[in-house]
C-alpha positions, 0 to 999 in steps of 0.5 A, a space after each residue: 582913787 578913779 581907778 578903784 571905782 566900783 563902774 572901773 572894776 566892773 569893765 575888768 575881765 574878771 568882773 563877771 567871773 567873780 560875780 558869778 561866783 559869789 552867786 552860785 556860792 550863795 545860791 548852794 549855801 542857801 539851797 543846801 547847807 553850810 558844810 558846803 563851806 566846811 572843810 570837808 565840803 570844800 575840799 570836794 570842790 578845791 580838788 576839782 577846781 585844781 585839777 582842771 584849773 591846772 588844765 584851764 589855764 594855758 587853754 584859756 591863754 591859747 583862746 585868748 591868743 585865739 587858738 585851741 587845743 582839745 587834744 588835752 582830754 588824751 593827754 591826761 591819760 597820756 601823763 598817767 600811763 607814761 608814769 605808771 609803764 615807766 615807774 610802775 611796770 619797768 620799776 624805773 626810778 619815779 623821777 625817771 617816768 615824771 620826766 618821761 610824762 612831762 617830755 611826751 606833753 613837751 613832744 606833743 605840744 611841739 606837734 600841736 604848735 608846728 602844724 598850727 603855725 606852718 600849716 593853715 589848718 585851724 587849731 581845733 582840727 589839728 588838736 582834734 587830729 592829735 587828740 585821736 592819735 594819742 589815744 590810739 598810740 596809748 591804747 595800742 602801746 598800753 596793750 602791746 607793752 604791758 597786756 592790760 590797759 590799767 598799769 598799778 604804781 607805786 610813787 617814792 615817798 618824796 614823789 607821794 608827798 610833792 605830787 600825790 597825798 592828801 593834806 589835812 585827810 581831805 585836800 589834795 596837794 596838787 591845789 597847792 601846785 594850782 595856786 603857784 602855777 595861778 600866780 606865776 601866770 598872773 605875773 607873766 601875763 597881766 606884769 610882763 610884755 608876753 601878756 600884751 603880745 597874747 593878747 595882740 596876737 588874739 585882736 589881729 595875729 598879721 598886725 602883731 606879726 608885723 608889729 615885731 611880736 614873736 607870734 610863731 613862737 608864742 604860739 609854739 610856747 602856749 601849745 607846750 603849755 597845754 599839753 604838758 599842762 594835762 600831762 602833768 595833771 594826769 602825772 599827779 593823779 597817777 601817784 595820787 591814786 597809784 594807778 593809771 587807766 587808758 580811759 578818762 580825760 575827755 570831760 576835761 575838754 568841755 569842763 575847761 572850755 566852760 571854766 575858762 568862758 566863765 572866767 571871762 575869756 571870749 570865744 573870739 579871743 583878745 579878752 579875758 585874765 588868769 584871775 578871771 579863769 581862776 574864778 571860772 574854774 571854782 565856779 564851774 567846780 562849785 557847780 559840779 560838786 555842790 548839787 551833793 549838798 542839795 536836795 535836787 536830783 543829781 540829773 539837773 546839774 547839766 542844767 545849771 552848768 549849761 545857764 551858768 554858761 549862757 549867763 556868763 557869756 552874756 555877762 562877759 559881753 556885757 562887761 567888754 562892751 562896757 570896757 570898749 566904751 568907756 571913756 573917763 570923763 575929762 577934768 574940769 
């Protein structure tokens, strides 16, 4: 019963997450109007928050490790385009350019992860190295292969209907693809011991290497993660739009990195939970889409995002500094 208590729920990671989304859900309900709630309001949101959840996840995972990786916002194009040249302009077979987007994450991943173990370059300045390169091999590919930078697709019916359509005329079918991944991460990092050697390797990586943790390895698993991660994305937006562009992806860098810091992951890394970036993400998707539903100009929405970020930083340190010094009373 101890455990339940409202003081040890509020030491958890996520504490400050799920706060601060029940305070902007409030606060758009009560300068807007109901029908943010709506179906049709929440799907503004539900589809942002999917997407970049998706996206949100592994990066919040590498930051908790304390790495990370920002060569995501050209994979996300990366995935469109690999789909859309494949399936769309040679008329590959759709499952044939599926697999050709999720193989070039894997492939770029592996990039990532190598550099970042067997170098001692920090993992920002390798990303950022790999993010320039893929965006430049996509343009230059892109144009030398098909002429143009926007390649149109046509998905199979099975493919539109797993990957691409619109449920209930409104929601898109990758939320659904976000909630299942949300809770197989869930399983392996809070039910098995791959949670605890992440969160060692962000506490100290030498004294988890020389504990016996695989940390070469993990990071090389959580760097495939978020790259196939964002090419699956970029994959899903393909056939959900039937097409695919060389541009777009960068915002997905900065609006992950907030998610995931609003979720209650901490920049020094070793601190934080997938719940915890759950809430983040719909946090920071509620704030994006939810200035439609007011009456203020849409200008101010920077703002907000950009307090709701330095709230949630306070809130999490608050929260962890609470964690570290707790200690539960003795038993008379």
């Amino acid at each position: 019963m101890n455990n339940l208590s409202f003081s040890n729920l509020l030491r958890r990671p996520e504490a400050g997450a799920f706060l601060g989304l029940v305070g902007v859900l409030v606060f758009f309900v009560v300068f807007g109007s109901t029908k943010f709630l709506e179906p049709a309001g929440a799907a503004s949101w539900l589809n942002v928050a999917a997407n970049l959840g998706i996206i949100a996840l592994p990066i919040g995972l590498l930051m908790i490790a304390g790495d990370l990786d920002i060569s995501i916002g050209a994979m996300i194009p990366a995935g469109s385009m690999t789909v859309a040249v494949l399936s769309g302009y040679y008329d590959l077979p759709i499952w044939v350019g599926m697999l050709g987007a999720l193989a070039f994450g894997l492939i770029v991943g592996l990039v990532n992860g190598y550099l970042v173990v067997h170098t001692a370059v920090p993992s920002l300045i390798v990303t950022l190295g790999t993010l320039f390169a893929v965006q430049g091999l996509m343009l230059g590919t892109s144009v030398l292969v098909t002429g143009t930078t926007s390649v149109a697709l046509t998905a199979d019916p099975w493919a539109k209907f797993l990957f691409g359509q619109f449920l209930a005329g409104s929601f898109q079918v990758i939320i659904l693809w976000w909630v299942a991944i949300t809770a197989i991460f869930i399983f392996f990092i809070h039910f098995s011991p791959y949670g605890n050697w992440i969160f060692a390797m962000g506490g100290d990586k030498v004294s988890a290497r020389n504990a016996g943790i695989p940390t070469t390895r993990l990071t090389m698993v959580l760097f495939v993660l978020s790259a196939m991660s964002a090419s699956f994305v970029g994959m899903c937006q393909a056939i959900l739009f039937n097409s695919a562009q060389v541009s777009g992806g960068m915002t997905f860098i900065f609006n992950s990195i907030i998610s995931v810091v609003v979720g209650g992951v901490l920049l020094t890394g070793g601190f934080g939970s997938v719940i915890g970036i759950f809430f983040g993400t719909i946090t920071f998707a509620v704030v994006n889409q939810g200035i439609y539903f007011t009456t203020f100009d849409r200008n101010w929405s920077s703002l907000i995002i950009g307090v709701m970020l330095l709230v949630a930083v306070l809130m999490n340190n608050t929260f962890r500094q609470m964690a570290l010094t707790y200690s539960p009373k003795k038993k008379k």
